[in-house]
N, C-alpha and C positions, 0 to 999 in steps of 0.2 A: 633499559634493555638495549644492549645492542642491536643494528640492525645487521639481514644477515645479505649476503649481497647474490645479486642475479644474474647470472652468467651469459652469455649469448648463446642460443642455440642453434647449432648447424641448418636444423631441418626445416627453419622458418620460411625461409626463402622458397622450400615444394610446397609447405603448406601453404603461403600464400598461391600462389600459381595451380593448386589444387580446387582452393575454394573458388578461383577465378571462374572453373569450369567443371566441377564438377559438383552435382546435386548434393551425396553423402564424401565426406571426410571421415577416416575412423584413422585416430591416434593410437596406436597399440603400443605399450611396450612394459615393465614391471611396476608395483606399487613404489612411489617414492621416488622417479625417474624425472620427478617435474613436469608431467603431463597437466598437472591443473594451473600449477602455476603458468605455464604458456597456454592455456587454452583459454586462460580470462580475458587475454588479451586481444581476443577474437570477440569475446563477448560485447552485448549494446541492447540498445532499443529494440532491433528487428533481431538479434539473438541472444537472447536470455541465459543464463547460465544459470543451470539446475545440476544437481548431483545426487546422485542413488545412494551416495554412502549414508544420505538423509530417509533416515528411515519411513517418514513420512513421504515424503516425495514417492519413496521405493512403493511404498505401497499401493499411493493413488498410480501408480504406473502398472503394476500387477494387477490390481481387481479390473481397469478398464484401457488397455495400452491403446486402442484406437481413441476412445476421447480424449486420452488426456496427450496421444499428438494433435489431433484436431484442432484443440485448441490452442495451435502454439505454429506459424506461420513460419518459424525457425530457431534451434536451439543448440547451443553449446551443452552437451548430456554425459555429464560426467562418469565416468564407470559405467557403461550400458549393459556389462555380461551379469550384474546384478540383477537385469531385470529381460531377459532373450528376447520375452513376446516383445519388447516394443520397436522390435527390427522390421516384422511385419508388418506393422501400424505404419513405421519409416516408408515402408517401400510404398506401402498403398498410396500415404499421404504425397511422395514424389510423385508417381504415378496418375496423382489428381492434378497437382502443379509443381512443374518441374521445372528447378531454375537453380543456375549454382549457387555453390557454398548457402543450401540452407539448411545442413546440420552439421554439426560440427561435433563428432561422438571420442569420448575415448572408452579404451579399456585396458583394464590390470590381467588380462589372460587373453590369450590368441580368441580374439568372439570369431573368427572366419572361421576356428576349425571346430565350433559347435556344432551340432545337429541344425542341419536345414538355414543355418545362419546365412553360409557362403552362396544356397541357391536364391534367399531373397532380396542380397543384393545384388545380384549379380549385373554389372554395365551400370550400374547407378553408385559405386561405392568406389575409393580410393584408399588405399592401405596403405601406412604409412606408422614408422618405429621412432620412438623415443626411448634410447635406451639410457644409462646413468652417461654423466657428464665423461664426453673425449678431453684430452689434455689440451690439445687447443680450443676448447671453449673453454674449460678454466685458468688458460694463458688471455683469454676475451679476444681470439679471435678462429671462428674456425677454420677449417682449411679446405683444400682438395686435394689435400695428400696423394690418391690413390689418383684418379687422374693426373697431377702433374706427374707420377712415379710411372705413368702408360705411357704418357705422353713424351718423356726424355729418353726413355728408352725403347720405342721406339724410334726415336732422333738417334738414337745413339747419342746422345750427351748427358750431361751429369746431373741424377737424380735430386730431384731436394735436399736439403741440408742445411741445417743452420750456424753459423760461425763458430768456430773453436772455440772463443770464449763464452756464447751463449749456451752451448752444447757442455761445457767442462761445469756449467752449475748443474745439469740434471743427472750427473753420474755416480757411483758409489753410492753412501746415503740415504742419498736424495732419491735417487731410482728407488729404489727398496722401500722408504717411505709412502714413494707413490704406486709402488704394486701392491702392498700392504692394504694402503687406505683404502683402494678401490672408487668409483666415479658417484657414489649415491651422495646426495647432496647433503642429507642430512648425517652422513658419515663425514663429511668434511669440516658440518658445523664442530663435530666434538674436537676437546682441546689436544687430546691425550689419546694413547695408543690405548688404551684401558678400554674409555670410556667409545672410543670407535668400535671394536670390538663387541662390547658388551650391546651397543645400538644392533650391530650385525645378529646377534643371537636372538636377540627380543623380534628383530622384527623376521627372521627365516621364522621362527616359533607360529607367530602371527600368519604368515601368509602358509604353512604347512597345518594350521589348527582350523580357519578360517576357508581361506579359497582354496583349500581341495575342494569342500564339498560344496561349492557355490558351481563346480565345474563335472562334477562326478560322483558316482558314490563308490567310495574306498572303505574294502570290507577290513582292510588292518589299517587304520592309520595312524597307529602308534608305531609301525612297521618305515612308514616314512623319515623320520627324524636316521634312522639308523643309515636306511638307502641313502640319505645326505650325504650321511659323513662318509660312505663308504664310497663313493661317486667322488668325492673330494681329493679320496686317497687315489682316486686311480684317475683323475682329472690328467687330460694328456695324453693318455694311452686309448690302446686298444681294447675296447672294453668287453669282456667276456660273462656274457650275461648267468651262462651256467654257474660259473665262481660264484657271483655275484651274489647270485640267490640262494646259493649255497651257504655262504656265510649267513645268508638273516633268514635262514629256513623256511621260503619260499620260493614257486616256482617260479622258471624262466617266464612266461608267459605272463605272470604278474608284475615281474620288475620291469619288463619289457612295459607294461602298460604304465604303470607308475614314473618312469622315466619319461613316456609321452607326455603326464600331466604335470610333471617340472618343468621342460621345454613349451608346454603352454602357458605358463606360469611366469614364463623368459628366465628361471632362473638357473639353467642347463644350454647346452646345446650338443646334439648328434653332428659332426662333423664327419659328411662323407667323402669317402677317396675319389681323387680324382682318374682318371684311366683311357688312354688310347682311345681305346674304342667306347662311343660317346652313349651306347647300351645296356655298360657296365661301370657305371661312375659310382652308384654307390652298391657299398659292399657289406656282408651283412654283419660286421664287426666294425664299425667306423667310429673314429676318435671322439673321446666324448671334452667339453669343454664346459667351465663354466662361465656368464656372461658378466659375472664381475670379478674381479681378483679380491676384491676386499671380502667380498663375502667367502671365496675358496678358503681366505686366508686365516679368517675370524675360524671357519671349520675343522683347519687344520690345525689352529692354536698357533700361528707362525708368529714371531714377534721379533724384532730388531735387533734386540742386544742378543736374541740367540741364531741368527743368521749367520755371526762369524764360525759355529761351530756345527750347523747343520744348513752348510750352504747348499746340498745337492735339492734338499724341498725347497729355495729358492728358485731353481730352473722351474720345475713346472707352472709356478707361480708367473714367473715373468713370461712363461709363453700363454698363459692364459690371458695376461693383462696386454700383450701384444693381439692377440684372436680378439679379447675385446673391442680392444682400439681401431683393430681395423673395420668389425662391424658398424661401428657407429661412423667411422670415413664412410664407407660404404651407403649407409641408411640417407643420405644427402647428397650422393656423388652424383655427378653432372649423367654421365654413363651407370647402365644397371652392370652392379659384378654379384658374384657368388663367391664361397671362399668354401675349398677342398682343403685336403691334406693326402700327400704323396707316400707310400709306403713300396717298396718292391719286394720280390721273393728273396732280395740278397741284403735286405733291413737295410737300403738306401732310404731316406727319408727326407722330407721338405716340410716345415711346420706348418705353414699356410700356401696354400697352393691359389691366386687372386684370377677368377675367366673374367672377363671383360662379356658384354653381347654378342660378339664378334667370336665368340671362342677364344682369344686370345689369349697369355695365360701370362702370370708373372708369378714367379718364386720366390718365398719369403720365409730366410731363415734365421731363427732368435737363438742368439748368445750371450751366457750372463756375464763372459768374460773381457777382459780389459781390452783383450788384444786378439787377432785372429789369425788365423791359418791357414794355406791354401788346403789343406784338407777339410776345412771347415762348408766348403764349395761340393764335396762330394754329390752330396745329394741333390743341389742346383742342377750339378753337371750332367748327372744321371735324368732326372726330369726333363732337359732340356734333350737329350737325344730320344725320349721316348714322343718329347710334342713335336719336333719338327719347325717347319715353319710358326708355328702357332706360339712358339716360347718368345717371348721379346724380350726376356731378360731375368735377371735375380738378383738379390739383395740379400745379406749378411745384418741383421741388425743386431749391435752390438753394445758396450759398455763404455764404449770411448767416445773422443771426441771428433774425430776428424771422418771424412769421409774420402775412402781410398778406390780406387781400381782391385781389382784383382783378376784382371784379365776376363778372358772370352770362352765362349765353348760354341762350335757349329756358327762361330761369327754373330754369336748375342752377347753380350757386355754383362758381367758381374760387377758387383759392388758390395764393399764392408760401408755401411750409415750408419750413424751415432743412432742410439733407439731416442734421441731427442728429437732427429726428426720430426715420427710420428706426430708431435703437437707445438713444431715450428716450423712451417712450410708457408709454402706460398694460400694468402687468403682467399674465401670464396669471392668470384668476383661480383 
């Protein structure tokens, strides 16, 4: 059997520095993301690695979650929204002795936004996403993309970029290849477009049959499978929950909840608008995205050889796998960002709109095409007179190779960047 190979992970370097000093670590991010694989490697003598998906284990932890942390001076605790109470047991047993990195937790669904989860760790816990593999950890080096992309432009000089020749192997193709596959590891083991696919279906099946009701009780969840695929279809947009429920004959107020428990699930995300005034950032229709392209993709039925003829489902596609990529730049960035989307009354728009802590804001927008336009800047240019001082800049990411100017707006620097970029830049240092 081959062996299957293990990638670098961006987010090693906070975890370290996390465990340095703080009592609870919690790894969040979806099933199959490589969270166990990187959390053995934390494991030892003074922290044991145990996991809930062991049904024994799950149980001695349920019938008595205080003995059976008592017994345990510190532990790597694989999957813990399997089992809630023993958050409590965590805190108390912190609370008796408290000293860093003595637990090392993950989970397959948001456990902060449980019931009473988030008030018992509360100043004792670190949060922290592992989401499927960025393009530069599967090039084996991650990056800081999204910092060096603050940082130059600010400078006013020239964003990240990787050579015309290195940049001219990830275009056509190869791009589409890799919005297709999407980051999950065990979608990149398969050989074949088929057989990734088919991975994709079995396991949304899995985590929609399964960890709903590990996190809720859902009174239709045969009703789930359908909200998927119809989330899928409107992946990018503005999503209108009236329609929505319209088509699977249920109410707003249930899909509305059901979307909540995909986004805990990480297999969605609610992208809010961003806005002038910092009281009205999000809005009550805000873009919805999903957190891996491969999976959108499997949903959609998209496949290679029919891309040359229905290339327009290719755009949504490549702006989710772009939304993706920046989450996971993000998840490790040296600086905390967020990530909006820009829409105005005159359907100006920005795909990704990146704040820094600072408020500061940088524009990002994805093109499937070869080539660009200065129309292609509209919406850049539009966001940038509504921030002000606060815009440092925007970027065009595109299907080419080279990385251009395309002038200024209000004296901040535009840029067309090969979408190779995103996973050839400068490494973490």
């Amino acid at each position: 059997m081959l062996s299957q190979p293990v990638w670098p992970r961006g987010i090693v370097r906070r975890l370290q520095e996390s465990l340095a000093d703080t009592p609870v670590v919690l790894l969040n991010g979806p099933r199959q993301s490589g969270k166990t694989t990187l959390v053995r490697q934390f494991a030892g003598e003074q922290r044991p690695y145990l996991t809930l998906d062991d049904a024994t284990t799950a149980t001695a932890a349920r019938q008595d979650p205080q003995g059976f942390i008592r017994r345990l001076d510190g532990a790597v605790i694989d999957e813990v929204q399997r089992v809630p109470e023993l958050l409590l047991a965590i805190k108390l047993a912190v609370d008796e002795r408290r000293h860093p990195g003595r637990f090392l937790l993950t989970g397959s669904a948001d456990v902060m936004a449980l019931p009473r989860v988030a008030d018992s760790l509360a100043g004792r816990v670190e949060v922290l996403s592992l989401l499927p593999l960025a393009g530069c950890e599967l090039a084996g080096q991650p990056s800081a993309w999204i910092d060096a992309l603050f940082a130059a432009l600010a400078g006013d000089t020239a964003p990240p970029s990787p050579p015309p020749d290195q940049a001219a192997a990830q275009v056509g193709e190869a791009l589409e290849k890799r919005v297709l596959t999407g980051g999950y590891p065990e979608a990149l083991h398969r050989n074949s477009e088929s057989r990734r696919q088919a991975w994709a279906r079995s396991y949304l099946n899995a985590i929609l049959q399964r960890d709903v009701r590990e996190i809720a009780a859902v009174d239709k969840l045969q009703s789930l499978p359908q909200l998927l695929t119809a989330l899928a279809q409107v992946c990018g947009q503005l999503c209108n929950y009236t329609q929505l429920a319209a088509r699977l004959g249920l109410d707003g107020k249930t899909v509305t909840r059901y979307i909540t428990l995909l986004e805990q699930l990480f297999l969605v995300r609610r992208v809010p608008a961003w806005s002038a005034n910092g009281l009205a950032r999000v809005v009550k229709t805000p873009k919805l995205q999903f957190v891996d392209s491969g999976l959108l993709s499997a949903l959609l039925g998209l496949r290679l050889a029919g891309l040359v003829t229905h290339r327009i489902a290719f755009g949504p596609a490549l702006e989710c796998h772009v939304y993706a990529e920046l989450l996971r730049l993000a998840s490790w960035s040296e600086d905390s960002y967020e990530l909006f989307m820009y829409r105005d009354k005159d359907q100006r728009e920005v795909d990704v709109v990146i704040a820094n802590g600072l408020g500061q804001l940088v524009g990002v927008e994805v093109k499937a095409a070869a080539s660009v336009q200065a129309a292609d800047g509209a919406g850049l240019r539009r966001l940038a007179s509504q921030a002000g001082d606060r815009f440092l800049g925007g970027v065009i990411l595109y299907d080419g190779i080279h990385s251009l100017p395309m002038g200024s707006h209000a004296g901040r620097p535009l840029w067309a960047l090969p979408l190779a970029s995103l996973w050839h830049a400068p490494p973490l240092p």
